[in-house]
TIFIVO-333294 format. One line per 10 residues: for each residue x, y, z of C-alpha. Coordinates in Angstrom, 3 decimals, always signed. Last residue first. Layout:
BEGIN
X/Y/Z; ...
This chain:
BEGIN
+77.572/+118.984/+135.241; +76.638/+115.118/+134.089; +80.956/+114.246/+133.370; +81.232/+112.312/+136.637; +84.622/+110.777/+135.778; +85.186/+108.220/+133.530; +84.550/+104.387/+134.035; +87.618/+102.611/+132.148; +87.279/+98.902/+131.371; +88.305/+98.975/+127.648
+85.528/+97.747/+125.612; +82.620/+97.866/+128.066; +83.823/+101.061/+129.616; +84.401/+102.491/+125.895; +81.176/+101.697/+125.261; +79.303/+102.860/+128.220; +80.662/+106.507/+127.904; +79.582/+106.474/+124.262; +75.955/+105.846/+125.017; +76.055/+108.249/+127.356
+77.594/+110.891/+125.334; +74.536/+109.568/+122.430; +71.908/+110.358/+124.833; +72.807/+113.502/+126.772; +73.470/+115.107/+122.931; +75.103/+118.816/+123.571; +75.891/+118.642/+127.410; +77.100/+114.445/+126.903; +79.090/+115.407/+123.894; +80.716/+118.395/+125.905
+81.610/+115.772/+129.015; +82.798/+113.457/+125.875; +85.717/+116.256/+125.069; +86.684/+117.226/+128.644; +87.175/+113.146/+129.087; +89.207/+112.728/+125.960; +91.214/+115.791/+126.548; +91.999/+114.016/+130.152; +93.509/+111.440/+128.555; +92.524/+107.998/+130.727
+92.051/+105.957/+127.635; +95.654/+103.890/+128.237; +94.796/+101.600/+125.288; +95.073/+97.955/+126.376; +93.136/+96.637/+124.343; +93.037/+98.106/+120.462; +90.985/+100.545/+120.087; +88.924/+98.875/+117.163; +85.244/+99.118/+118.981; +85.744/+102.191/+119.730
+86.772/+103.770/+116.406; +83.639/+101.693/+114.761; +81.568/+102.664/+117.582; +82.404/+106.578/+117.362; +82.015/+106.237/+113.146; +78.159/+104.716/+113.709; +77.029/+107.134/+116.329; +78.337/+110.148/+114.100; +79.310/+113.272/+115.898; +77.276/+116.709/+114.470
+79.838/+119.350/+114.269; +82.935/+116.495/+115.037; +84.711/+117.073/+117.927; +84.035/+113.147/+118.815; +85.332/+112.158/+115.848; +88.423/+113.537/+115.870; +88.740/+112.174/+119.454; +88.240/+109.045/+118.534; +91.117/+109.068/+116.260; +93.147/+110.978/+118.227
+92.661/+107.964/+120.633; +93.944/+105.571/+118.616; +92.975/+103.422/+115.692; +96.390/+100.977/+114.561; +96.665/+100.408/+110.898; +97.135/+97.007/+109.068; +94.340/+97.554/+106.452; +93.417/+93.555/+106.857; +92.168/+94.490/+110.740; +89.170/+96.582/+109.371
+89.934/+99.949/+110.206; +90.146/+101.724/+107.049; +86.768/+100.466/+105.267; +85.047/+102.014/+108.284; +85.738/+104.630/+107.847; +85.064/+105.025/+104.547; +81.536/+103.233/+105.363; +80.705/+105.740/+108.145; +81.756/+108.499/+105.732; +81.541/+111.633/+108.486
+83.775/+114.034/+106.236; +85.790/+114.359/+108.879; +86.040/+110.928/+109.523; +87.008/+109.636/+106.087; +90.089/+112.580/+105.845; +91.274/+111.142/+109.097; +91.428/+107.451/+108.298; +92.649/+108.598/+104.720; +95.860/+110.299/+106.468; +96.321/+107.538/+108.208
+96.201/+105.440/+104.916; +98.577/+108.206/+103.466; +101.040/+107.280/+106.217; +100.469/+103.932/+105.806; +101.306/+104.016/+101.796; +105.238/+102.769/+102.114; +104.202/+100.551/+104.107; +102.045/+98.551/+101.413; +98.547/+98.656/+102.040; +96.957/+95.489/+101.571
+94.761/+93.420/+98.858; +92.804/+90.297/+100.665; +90.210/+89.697/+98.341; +87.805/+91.700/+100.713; +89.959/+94.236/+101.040; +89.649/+94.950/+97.096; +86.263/+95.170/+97.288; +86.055/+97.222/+100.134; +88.615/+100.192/+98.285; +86.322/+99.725/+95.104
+83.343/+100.406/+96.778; +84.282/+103.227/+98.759; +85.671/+104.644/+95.818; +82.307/+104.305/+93.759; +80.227/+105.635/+96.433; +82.559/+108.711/+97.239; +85.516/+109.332/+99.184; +86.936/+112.541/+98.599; +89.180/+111.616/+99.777; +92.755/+109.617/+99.275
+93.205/+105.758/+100.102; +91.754/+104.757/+96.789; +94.637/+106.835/+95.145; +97.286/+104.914/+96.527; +96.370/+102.161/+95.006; +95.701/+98.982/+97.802; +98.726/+96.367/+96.712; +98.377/+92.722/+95.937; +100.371/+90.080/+97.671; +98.898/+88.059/+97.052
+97.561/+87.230/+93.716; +94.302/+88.179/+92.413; +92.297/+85.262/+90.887; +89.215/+84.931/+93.350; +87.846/+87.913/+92.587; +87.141/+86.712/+89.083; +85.102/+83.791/+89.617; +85.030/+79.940/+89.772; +82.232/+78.404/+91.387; +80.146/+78.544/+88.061
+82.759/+75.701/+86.441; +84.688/+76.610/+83.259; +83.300/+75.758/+80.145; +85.188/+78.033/+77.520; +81.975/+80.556/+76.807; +80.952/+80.583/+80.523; +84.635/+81.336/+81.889; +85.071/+84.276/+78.725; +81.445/+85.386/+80.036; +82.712/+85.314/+84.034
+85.463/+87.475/+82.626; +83.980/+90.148/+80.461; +81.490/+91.048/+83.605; +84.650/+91.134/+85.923; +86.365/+93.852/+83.487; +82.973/+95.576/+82.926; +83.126/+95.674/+86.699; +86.661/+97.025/+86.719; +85.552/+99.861/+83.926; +82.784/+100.927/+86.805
+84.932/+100.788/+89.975; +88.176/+102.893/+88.215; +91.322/+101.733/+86.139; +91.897/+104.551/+83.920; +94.615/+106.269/+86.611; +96.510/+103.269/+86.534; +97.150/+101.654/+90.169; +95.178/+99.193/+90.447; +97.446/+97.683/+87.055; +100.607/+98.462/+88.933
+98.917/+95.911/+91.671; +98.213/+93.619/+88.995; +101.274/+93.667/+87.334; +103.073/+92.868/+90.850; +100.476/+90.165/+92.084; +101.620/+88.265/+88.531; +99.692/+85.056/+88.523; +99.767/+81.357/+86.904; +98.499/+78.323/+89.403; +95.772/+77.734/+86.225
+93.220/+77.391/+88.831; +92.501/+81.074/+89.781; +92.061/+81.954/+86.398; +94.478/+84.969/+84.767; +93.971/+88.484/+85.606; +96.567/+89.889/+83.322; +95.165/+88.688/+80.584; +91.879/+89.279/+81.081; +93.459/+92.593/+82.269; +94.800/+93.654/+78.525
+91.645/+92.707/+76.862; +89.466/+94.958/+79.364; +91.805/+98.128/+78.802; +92.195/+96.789/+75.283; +88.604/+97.658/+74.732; +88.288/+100.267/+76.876; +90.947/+102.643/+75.279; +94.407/+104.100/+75.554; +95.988/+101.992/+73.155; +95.967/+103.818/+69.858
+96.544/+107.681/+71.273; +99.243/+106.398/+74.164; +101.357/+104.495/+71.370; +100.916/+107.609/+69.447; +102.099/+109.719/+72.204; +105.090/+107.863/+73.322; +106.556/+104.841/+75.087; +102.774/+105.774/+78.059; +100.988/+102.794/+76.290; +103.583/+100.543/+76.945
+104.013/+101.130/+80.959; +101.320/+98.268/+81.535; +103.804/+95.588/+80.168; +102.359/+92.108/+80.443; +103.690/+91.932/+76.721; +99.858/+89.455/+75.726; +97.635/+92.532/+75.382; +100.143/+95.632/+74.431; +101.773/+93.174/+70.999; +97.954/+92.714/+70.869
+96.982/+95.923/+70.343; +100.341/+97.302/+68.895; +99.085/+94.223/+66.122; +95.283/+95.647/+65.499; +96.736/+99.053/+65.653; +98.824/+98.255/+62.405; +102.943/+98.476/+62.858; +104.015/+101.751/+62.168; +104.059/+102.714/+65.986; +106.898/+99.682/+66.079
+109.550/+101.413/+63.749; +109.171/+104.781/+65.161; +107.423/+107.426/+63.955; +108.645/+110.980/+62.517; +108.606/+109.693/+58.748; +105.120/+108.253/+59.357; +103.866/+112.189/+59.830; +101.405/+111.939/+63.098; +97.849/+112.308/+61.837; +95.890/+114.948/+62.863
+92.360/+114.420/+63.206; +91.382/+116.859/+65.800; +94.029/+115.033/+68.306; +95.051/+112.040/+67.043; +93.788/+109.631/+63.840; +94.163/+106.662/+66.534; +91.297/+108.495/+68.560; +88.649/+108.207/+65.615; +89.210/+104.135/+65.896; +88.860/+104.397/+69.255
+85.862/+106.405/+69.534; +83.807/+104.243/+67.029; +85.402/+101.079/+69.493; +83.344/+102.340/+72.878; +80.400/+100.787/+72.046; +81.506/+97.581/+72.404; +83.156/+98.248/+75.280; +79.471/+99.671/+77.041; +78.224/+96.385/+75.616; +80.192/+94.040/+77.608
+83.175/+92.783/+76.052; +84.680/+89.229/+75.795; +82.602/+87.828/+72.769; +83.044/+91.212/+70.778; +85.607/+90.363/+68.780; +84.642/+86.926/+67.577; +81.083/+88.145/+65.524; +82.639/+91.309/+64.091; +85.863/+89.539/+62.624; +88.227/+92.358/+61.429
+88.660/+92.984/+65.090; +90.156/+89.729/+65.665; +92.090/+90.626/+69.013; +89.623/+88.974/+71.354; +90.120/+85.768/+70.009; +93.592/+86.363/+70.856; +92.799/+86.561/+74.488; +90.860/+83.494/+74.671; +93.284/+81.087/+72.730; +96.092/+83.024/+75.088
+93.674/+81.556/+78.308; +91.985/+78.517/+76.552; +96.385/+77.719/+76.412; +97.293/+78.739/+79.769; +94.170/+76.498/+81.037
């Protein structure tokens, strides 16, 4: 498999071969390679004086390509601003985690590289589709089985970005942040306190599926009753948020905070139906009956 694998990635270097260099890509990376070749020029078309570069950045782009593809070294690009100007595009983005990403059966994996790789800036939901879409074609084209697919090649233990844990959290972030927990990526501790800090920033923006992305057991954190509360003081408090909170207090929590109580006899003045509805979940969940809270 190592060998289909380096076989694979250096067919994917032939760019003087039309028919063999396209094989991996989808066709948004195919389109892409006008705008690479223009980039390697630099800005507006300047070219960097050869007498200024290094020994290495006067090597062809085909070879920095591949010297960037198979080193396993996603700091390369960023050696200098030429590097940066010849790398820094879809194509090798794709070729570069193909390689990176190896199959799940070849018992070959760097969780490191691939958590550094989460962690680029370029590496967003729609480039890691292409990504997955280039890899189930490279298993098609060399005969692998159907069962085998991308997600199940990271390697554990693999590292949430930092940046998925920060609002705002659109679609395509709260996409990418479930995808990843589904394979079984975590938050390192050095990122709870910015997953907390996520937690929060998902509930006030009332992002039922942010939220509830960030208490799922895998993410490691612990919803308590500021969380609840958060949500309960929302403008227009989400059904969907207060039963995800709820439902992941862990047992045991001491829920008899008067704060709490004040704060659901407002929800049950403003919205009779949904303070109700929250005053029977949290005795079902927890065992606590609250005060009379109908006056």
């Amino acid at each position: 498999m190592a060998e289909e694998t380096t076989s694979s990635i250096q067919h994917i270097g032939k760019r003087k071969q039309p028919e063999d260099k396209e094989a991996d890509l989808p066709q948004s990376s195919k389109r892409s390679k006008k705008a690479t070749q223009a980039s390697r020029s630099g800005p507006e078309g300047h070219v960097k004086p050869e007498s200024n570069l290094a020994a290495i950045e006067l090597l062809p782009p085909e070879i920095l390509e591949m010297i960037f593809i198979c080193s396993e070294n996603v700091e390369f690009p960023l050696a200098s601003p030429h590097l940066g100007s010849v790398l820094s595009n879809e194509y090798v983005y794709i070729a570069f985690c193909l390689q990176a990403i190896p199959a799940s059966t070849d018992g070959n994996g760097n969780a490191t590289l691939q958590s550094e790789i989460l962690s680029r800036r370029w590496m967003k939901w729609e480039l890691w589709n292409r990504i997955s879409d280039a890899w189930d074609d490279r298993e098609k084209r060399i005969g692998a089985p159907a069962s085998i697919y991308m997600e199940y090649s990271l390697y554990q233990p693999v590292d949430i970005p930092s940046w998925l844990l920060e609002g705002p959290f659109h679609e395509d972030k709260v996409d990418f942040l479930a995808h990843l927990i589904d394979w079984g990526a975590m938050v390192d501790d050095s990122m709870q306190d910015k997953a907390y800090a996520g937690l929060r920033e998902a509930i006030l923006e009332g992002n039922v599926r942010a939220v509830d992305n960030f208490t799922v057991s895998e993410m490691g954190l612990k919803v308590d009753v500021s969380h609840l509360l958060q949500a309960i003081k929302m403008p227009k408090p989400s059904w969907d948020n207060l039963e995800t909170l709820v439902m992941y207090l862990p047992v045991g929590t001491d829920c008899q905070n008067p704060t709490l109580w004040i704060e659901l006899g407002k929800l049950m003045r403003d919205d009779p139906q949904l303070g109700r509805n929250l005053q029977e979940l949290l005795f079902d969940k927890l065992g606590y009956d609250c005060p009379d809270l109908s006056d």
